[in-house]
Backbone as JSON, one array per atom type, in Angstrom:
{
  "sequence": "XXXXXXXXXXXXXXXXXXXXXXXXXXXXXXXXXXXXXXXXXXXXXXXXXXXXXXXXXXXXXXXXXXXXXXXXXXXXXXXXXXXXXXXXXXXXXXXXXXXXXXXXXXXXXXXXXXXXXXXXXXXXXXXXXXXXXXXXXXXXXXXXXXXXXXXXXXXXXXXXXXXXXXXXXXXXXXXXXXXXXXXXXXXXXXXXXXXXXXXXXXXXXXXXXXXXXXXXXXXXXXXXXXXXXXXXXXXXX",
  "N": [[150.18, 36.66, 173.71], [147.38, 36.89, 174.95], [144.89, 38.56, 174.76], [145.23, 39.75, 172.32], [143.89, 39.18, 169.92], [141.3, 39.27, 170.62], [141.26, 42.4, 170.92], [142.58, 43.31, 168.7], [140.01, 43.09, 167.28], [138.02, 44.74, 168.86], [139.69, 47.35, 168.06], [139.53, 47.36, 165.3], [136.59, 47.83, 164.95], [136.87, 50.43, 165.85], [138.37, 51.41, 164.18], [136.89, 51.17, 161.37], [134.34, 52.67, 162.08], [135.51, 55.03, 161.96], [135.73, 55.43, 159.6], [133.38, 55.09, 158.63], [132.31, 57.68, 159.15], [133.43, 59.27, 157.81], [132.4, 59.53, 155.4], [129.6, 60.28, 156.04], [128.56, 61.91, 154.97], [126.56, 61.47, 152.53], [124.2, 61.9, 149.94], [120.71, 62.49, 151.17], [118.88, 61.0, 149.94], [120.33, 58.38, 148.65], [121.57, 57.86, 151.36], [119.2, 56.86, 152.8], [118.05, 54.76, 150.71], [120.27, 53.34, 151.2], [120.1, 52.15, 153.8], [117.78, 50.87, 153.92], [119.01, 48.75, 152.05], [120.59, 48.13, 154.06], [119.31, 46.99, 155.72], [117.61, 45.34, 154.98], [119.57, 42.98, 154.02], [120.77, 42.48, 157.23], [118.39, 41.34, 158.08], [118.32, 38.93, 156.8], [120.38, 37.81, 157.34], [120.39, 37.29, 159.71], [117.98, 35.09, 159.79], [119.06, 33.78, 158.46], [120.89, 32.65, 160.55], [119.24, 31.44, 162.28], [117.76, 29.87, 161.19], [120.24, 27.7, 162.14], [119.28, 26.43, 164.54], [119.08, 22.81, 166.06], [116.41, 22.4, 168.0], [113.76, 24.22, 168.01], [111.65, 24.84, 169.68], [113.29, 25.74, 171.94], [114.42, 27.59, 171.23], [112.48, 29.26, 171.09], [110.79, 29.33, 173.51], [113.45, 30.55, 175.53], [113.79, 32.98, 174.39], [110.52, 33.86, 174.71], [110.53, 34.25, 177.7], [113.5, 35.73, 178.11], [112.63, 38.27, 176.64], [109.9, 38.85, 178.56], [112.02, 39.44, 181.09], [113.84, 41.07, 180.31], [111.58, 43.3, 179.71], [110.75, 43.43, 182.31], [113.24, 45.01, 183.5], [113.64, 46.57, 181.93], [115.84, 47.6, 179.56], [116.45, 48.26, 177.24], [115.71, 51.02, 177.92], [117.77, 51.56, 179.35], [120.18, 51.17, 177.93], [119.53, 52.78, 176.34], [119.46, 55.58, 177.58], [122.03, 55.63, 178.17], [123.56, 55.89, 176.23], [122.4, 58.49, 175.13], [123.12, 59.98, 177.22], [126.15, 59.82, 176.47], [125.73, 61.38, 174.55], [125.82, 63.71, 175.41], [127.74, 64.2, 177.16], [129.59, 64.2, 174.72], [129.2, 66.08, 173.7], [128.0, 65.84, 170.79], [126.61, 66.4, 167.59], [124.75, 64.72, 166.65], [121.63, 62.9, 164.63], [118.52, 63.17, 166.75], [118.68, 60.58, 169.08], [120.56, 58.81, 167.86], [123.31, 58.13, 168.29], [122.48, 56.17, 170.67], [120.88, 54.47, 169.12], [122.72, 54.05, 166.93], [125.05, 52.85, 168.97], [123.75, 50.38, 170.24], [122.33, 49.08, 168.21], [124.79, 48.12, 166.81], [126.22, 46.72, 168.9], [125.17, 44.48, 169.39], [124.78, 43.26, 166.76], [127.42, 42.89, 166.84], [128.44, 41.35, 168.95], [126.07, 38.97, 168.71], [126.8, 35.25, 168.22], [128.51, 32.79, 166.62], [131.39, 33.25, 166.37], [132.65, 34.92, 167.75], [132.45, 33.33, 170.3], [133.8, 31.16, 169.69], [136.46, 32.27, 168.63], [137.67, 33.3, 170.98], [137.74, 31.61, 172.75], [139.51, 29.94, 171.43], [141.71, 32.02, 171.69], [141.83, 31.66, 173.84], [142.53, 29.17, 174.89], [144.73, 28.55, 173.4], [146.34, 30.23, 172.0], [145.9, 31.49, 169.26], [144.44, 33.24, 166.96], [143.4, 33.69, 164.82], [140.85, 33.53, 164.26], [139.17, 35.34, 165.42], [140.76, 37.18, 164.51], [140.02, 37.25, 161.66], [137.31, 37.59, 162.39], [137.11, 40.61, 163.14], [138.3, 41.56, 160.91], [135.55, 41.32, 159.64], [133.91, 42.59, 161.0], [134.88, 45.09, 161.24], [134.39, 46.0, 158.3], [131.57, 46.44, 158.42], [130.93, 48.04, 160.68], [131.82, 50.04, 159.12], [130.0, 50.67, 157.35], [127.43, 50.86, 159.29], [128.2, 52.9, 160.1], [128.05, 54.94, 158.36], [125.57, 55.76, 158.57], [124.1, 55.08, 160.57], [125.89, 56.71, 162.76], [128.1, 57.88, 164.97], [127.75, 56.2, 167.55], [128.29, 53.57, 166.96], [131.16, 53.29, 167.78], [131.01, 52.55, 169.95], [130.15, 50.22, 170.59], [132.6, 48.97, 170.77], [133.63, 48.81, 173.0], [131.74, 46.59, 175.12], [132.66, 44.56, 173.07], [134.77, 44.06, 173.67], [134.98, 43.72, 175.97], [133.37, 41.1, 176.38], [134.6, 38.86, 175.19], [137.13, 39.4, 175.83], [136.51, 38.8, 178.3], [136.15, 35.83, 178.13], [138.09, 34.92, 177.03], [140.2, 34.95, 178.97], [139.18, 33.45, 180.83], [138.65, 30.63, 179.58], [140.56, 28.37, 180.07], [139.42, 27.35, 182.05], [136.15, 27.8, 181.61], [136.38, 25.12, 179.45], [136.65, 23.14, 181.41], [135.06, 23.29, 182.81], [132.52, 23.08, 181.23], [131.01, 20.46, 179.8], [131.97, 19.71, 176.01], [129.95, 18.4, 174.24], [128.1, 19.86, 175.21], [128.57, 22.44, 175.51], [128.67, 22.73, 172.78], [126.03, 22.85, 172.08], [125.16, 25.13, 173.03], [126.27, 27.39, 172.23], [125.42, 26.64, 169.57], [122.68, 26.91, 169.98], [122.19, 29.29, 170.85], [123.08, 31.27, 168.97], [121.1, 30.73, 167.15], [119.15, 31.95, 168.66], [119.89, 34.51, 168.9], [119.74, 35.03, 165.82], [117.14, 35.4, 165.81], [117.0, 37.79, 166.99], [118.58, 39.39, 165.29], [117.08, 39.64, 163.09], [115.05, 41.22, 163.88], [116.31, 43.54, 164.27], [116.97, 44.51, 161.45], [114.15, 44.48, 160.43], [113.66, 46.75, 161.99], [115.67, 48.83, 161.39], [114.54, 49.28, 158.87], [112.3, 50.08, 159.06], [109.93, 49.18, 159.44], [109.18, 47.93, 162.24], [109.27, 48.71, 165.95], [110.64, 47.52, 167.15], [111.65, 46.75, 170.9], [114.75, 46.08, 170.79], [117.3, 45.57, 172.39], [115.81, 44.56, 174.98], [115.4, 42.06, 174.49], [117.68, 40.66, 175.04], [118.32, 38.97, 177.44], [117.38, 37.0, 176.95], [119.81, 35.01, 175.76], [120.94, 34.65, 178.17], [119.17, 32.71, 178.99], [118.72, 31.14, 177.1], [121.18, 29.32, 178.13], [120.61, 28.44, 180.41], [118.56, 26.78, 179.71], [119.63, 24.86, 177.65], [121.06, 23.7, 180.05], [119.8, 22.3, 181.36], [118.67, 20.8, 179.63], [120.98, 19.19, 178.65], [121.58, 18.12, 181.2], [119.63, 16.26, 181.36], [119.27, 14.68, 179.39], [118.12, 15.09, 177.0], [119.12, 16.09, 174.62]],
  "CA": [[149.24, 37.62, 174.34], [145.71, 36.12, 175.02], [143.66, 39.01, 174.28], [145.87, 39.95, 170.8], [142.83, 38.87, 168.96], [140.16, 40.6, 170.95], [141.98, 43.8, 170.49], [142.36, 43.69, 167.08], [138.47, 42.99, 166.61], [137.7, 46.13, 169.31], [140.58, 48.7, 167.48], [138.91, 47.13, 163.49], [135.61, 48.35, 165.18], [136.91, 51.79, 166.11], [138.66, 52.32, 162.32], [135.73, 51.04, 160.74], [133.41, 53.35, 162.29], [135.97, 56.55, 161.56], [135.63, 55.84, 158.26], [132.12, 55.02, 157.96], [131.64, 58.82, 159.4], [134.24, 60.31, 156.97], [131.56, 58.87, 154.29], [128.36, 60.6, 156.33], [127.73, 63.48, 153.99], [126.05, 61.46, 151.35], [122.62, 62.44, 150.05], [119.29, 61.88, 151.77], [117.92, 59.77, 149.31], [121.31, 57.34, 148.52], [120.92, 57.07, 152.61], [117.77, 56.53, 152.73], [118.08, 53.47, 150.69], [121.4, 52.15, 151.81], [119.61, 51.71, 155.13], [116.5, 49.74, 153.62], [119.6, 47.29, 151.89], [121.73, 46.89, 154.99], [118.23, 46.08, 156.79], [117.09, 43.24, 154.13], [120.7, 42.03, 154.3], [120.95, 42.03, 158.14], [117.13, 40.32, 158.3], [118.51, 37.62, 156.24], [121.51, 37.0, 158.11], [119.32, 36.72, 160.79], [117.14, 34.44, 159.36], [120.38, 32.26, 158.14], [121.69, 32.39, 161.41], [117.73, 31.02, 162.84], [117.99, 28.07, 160.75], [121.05, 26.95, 162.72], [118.52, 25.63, 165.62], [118.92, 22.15, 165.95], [115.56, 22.44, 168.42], [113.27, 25.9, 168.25], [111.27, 25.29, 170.7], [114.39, 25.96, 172.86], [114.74, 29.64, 170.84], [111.1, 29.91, 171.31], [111.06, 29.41, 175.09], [114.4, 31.42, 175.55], [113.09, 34.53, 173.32], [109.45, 34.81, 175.17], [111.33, 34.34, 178.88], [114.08, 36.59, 178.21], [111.79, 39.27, 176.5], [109.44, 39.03, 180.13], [112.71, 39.89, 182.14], [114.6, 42.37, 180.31], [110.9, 44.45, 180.12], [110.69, 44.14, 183.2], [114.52, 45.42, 183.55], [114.11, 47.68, 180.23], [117.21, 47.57, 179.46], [116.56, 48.94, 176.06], [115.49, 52.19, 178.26], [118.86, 51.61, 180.08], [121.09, 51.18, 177.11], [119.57, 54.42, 175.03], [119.9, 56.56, 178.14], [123.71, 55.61, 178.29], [123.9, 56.63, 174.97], [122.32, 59.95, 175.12], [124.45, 60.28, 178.3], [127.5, 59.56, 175.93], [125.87, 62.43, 173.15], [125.66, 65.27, 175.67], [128.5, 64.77, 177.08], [130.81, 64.63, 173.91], [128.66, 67.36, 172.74], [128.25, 65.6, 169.51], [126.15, 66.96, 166.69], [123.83, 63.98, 165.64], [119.84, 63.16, 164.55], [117.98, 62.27, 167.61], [118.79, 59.14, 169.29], [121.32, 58.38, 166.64], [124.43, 57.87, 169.31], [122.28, 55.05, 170.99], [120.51, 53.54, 168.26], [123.91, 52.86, 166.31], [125.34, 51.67, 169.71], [122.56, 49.32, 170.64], [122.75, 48.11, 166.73], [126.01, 47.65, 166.35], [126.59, 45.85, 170.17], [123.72, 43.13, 169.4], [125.44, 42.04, 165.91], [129.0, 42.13, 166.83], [128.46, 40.05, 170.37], [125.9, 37.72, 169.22], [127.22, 35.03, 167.41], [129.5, 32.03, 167.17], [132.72, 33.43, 165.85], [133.12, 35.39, 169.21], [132.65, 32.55, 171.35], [134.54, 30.18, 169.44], [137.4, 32.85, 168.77], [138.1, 33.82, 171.87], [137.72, 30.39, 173.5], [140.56, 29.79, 170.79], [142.37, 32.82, 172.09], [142.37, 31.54, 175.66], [143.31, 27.7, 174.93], [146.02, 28.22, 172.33], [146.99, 31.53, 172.1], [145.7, 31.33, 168.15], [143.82, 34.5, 166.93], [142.59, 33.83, 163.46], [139.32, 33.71, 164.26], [138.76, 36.9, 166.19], [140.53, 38.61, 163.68], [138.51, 37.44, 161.03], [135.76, 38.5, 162.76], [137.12, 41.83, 163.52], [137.53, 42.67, 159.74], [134.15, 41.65, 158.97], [133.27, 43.75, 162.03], [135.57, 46.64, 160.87], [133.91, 46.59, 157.18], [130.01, 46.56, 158.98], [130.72, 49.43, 161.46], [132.2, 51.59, 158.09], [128.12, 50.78, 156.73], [126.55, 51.2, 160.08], [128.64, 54.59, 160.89], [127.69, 56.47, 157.85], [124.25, 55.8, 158.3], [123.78, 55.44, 162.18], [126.55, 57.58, 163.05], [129.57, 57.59, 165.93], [127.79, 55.22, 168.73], [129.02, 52.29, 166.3], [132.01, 52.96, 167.92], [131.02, 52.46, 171.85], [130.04, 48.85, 170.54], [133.68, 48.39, 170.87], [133.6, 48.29, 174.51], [131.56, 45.39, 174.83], [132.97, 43.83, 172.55], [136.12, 43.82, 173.93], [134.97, 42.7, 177.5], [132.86, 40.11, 176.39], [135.52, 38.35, 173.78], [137.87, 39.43, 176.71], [136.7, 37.97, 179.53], [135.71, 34.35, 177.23], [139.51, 34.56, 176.2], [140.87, 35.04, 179.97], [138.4, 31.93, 181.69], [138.7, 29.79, 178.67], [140.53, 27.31, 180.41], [138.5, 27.14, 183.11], [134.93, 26.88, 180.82], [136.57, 24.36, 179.3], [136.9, 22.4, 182.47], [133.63, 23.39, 183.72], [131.47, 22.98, 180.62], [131.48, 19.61, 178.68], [132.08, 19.73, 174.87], [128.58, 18.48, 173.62], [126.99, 20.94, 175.81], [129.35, 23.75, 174.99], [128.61, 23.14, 171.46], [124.9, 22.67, 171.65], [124.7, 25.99, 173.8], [126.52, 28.19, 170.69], [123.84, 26.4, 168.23], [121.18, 27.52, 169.99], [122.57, 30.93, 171.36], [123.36, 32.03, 167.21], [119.94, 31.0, 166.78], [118.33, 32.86, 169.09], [120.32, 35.66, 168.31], [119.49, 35.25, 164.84], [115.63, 35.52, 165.64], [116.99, 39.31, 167.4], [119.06, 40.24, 164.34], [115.66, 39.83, 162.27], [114.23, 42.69, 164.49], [116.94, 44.63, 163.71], [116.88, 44.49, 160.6], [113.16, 44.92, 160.31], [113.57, 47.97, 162.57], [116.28, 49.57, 160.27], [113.72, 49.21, 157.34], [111.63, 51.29, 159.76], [108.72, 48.46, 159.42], [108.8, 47.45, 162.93], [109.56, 49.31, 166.35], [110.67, 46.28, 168.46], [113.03, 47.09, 171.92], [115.64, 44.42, 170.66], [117.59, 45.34, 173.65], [114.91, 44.07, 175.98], [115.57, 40.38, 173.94], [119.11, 40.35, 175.46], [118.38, 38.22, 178.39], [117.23, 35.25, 175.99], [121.16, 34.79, 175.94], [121.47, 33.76, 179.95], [117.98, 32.04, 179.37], [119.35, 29.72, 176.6], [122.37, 28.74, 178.81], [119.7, 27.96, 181.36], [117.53, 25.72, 178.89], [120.57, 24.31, 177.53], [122.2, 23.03, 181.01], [118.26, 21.05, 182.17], [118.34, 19.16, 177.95], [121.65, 18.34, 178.48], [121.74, 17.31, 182.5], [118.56, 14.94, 181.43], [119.78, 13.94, 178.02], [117.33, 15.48, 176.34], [119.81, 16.93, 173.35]],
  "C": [[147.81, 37.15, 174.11], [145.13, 37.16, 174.51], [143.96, 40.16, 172.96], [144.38, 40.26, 169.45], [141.54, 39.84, 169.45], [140.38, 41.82, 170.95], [142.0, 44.43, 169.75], [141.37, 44.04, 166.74], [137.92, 44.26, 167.11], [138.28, 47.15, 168.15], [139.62, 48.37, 166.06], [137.63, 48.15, 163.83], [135.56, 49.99, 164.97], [137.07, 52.9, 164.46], [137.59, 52.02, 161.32], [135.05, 52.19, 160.8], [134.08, 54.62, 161.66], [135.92, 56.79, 159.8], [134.29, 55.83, 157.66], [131.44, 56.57, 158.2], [132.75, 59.81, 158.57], [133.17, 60.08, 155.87], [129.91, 59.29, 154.93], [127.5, 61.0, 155.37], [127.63, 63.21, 152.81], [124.81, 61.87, 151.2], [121.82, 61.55, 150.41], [119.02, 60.54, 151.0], [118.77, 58.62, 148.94], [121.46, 56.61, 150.01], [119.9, 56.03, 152.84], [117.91, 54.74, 152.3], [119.2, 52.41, 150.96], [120.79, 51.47, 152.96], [118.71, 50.67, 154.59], [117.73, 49.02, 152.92], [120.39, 47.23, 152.83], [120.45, 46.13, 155.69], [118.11, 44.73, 156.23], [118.2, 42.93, 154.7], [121.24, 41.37, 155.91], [120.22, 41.03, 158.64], [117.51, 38.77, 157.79], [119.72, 36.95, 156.49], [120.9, 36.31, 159.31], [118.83, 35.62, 160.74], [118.25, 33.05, 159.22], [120.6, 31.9, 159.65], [120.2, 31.52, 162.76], [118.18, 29.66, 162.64], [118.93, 27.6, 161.44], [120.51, 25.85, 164.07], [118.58, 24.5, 165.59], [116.79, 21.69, 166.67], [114.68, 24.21, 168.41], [112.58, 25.96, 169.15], [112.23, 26.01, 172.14], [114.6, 27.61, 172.88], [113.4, 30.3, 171.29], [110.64, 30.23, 173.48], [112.08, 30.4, 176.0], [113.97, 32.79, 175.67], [112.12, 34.9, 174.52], [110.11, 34.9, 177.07], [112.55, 35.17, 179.21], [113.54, 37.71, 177.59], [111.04, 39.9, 178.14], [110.53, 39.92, 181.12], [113.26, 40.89, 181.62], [113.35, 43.35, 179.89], [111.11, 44.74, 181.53], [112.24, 45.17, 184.36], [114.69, 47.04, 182.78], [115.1, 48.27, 180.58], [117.74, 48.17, 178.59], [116.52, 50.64, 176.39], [117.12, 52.41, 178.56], [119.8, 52.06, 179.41], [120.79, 53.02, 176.16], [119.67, 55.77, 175.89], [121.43, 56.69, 178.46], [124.18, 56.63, 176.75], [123.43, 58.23, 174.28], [122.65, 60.41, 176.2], [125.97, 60.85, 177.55], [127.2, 61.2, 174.86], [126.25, 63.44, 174.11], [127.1, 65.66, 176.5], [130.24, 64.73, 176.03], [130.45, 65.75, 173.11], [128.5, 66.97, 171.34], [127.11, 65.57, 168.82], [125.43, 65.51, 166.31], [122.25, 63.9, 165.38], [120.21, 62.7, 165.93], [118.39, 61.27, 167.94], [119.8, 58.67, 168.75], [122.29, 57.42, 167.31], [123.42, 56.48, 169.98], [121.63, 54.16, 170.18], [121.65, 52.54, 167.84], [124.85, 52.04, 167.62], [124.8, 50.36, 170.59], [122.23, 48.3, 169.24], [123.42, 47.49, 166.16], [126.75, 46.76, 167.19], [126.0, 44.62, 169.86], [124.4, 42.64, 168.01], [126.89, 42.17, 165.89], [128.92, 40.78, 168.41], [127.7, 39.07, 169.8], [126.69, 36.94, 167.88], [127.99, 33.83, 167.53], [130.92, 32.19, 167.09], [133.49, 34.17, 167.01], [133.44, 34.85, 169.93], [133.87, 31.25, 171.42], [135.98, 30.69, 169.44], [137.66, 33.24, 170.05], [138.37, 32.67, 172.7], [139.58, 29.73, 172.51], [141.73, 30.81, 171.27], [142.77, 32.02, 173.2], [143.38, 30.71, 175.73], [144.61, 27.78, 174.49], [146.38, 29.14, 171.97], [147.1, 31.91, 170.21], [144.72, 32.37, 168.18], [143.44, 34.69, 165.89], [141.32, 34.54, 163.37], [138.7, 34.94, 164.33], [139.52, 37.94, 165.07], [140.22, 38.5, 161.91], [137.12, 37.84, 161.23], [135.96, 39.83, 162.82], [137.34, 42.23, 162.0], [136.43, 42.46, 159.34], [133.23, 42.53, 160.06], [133.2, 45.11, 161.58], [134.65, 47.06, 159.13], [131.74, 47.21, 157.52], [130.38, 47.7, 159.87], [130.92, 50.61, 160.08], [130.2, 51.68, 157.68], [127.29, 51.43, 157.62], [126.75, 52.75, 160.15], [128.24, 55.55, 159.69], [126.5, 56.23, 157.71], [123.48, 55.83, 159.87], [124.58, 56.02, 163.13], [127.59, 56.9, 164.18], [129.07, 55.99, 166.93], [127.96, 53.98, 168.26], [130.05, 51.88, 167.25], [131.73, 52.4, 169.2], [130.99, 51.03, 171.44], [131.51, 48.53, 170.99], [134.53, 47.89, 172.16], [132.86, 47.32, 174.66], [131.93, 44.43, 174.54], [134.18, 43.02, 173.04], [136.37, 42.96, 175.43], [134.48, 41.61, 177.22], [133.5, 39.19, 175.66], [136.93, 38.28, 175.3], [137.84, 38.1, 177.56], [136.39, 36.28, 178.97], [137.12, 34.18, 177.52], [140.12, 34.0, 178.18], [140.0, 33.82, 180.76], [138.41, 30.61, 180.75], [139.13, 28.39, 179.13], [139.57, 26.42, 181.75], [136.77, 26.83, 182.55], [135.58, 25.9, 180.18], [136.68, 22.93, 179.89], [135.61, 21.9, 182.89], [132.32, 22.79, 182.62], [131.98, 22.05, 179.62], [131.4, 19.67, 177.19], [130.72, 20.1, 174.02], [127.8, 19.66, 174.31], [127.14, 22.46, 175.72], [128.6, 23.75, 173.36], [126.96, 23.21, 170.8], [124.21, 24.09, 172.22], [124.98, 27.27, 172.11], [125.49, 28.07, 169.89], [122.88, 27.18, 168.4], [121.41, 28.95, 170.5], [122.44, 31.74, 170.01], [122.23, 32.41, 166.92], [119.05, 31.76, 167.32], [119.06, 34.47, 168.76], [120.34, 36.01, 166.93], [118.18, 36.05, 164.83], [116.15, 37.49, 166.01], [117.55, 40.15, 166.58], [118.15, 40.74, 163.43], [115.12, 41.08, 162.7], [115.03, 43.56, 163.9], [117.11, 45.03, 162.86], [115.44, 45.06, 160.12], [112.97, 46.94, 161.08], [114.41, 49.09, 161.84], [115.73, 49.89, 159.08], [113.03, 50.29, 157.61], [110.47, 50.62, 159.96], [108.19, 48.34, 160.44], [109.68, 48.53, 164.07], [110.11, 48.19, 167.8], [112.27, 47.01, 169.4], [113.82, 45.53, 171.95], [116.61, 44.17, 172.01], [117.14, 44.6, 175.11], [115.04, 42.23, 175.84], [116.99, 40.03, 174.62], [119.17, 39.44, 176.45], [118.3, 36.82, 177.95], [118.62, 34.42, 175.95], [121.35, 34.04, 177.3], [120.45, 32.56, 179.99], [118.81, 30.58, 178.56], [120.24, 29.27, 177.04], [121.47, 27.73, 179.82], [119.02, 26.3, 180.59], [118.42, 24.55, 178.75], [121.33, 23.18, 178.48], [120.91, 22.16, 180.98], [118.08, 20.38, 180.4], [119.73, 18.56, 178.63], [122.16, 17.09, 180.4], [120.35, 16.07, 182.37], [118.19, 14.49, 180.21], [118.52, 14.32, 177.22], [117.63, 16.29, 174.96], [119.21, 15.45, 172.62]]
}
């Protein structure tokens, strides 16, 4: 079953989150600072996951070119009105915003990444599912953190997740065909990394330091594919 593995990693998502909201009703102030240490800890995954750049100008070019388009898209508007779409009509009791914050927080570090692209590309080829469901328990233990601190819309991440891991798994042989090796593997490098530079926000924004629409950075993703194909069609890796 090809999408065995992406399944797993969606459903880890869902039981994660139910437990991270059986674990809500701790006190303010033990909140309070759990949030300021998942932020450091996410900023500095971030940051790890930066350094992977073999080139930055590539992340840097990416970043300010997909910033430009998804304002002028705001997408971040897009995504947090889905999600206070999703509060009113499950009728569900949270702060403000809460329902799209945690699913706009929790979508952006389970998709970006290489363990997605690589697992699922492993799903497609060889019908092997390690990967993905190593990723899905370190998914499933990060939604229990996110959900008792940014509440249910952890879980919506799990849609996403599931198409985008999906549909990788189900074309797999076909990118494989289409997209040569080195260029496959130099696109991941720099995709992580730019998605490192957007985990940093998030992280900073969970601290409460900074108020950046990380959603609006999401396009940097199609951009670095873009960048990626004109280094490697004029050997410029």
């Amino acid at each position: 079953m090809i999408l065995l593995g992406t399944l797993i990693n969606a459903v880890l998502i869902v039981v994660g989150t139910l437990i991270g909201r059986a674990l809500r009703n701790i006190p303010e102030k033990i909140r309070e600072t759990v949030m300021y240490a998942i932020g450091l800890a996410v900023a500095v995954l971030g940051l790890q996951m930066g350094f992977e750049s073999g080139n930055f100008v590539t992340v840097i070019i990416s970043l300010v070119v997909g910033a430009v388009i998804g304002e002028l898209v705001d997408l971040d508007k897009k995504l947090n009105d889905f999600g206070h779409w999703v509060e009113r009509k499950l009728a569900v009791k949270e702060s403000k915003g809460s329902i799209a914050q945690g699913f706009i927080t929790a979508t952006l570090m389970f998709v970006i990444g290489a363990m997605g692209i690589i697992g699922a590309l492993e799903s497609g080829l060889s019908n092997e599912h390690g990967v993905l469901i190593s990723k899905g328990i370190i998914d499933g233990f990060i939604s229990i953190i996110l959900a008792s601190t940014l509440g249910i819309g952890v879980l919506l991440a799990a849609v996403p997740v599931f198409v985008y891991e999906g549909l990788i798994a189900l074309f797999a042989t076909q990118i494989s065909l289409m997209i040569p090796n080195a260029a496959l593997d130099l696109f991941i490098k720099e995709m992580t990394a730019t998605g490192g530079v957007m985990i940093v926000a998030i992280g900073l924004n969970m601290m409460g330091i900074t108020k950046i629409r990380v959603a609006n950075l999401l396009p940097s993703v199609l951009v670095v594919g873009c960048v990626v194909t004109v280094m490697y069609q004029f050997n410029l890796m």
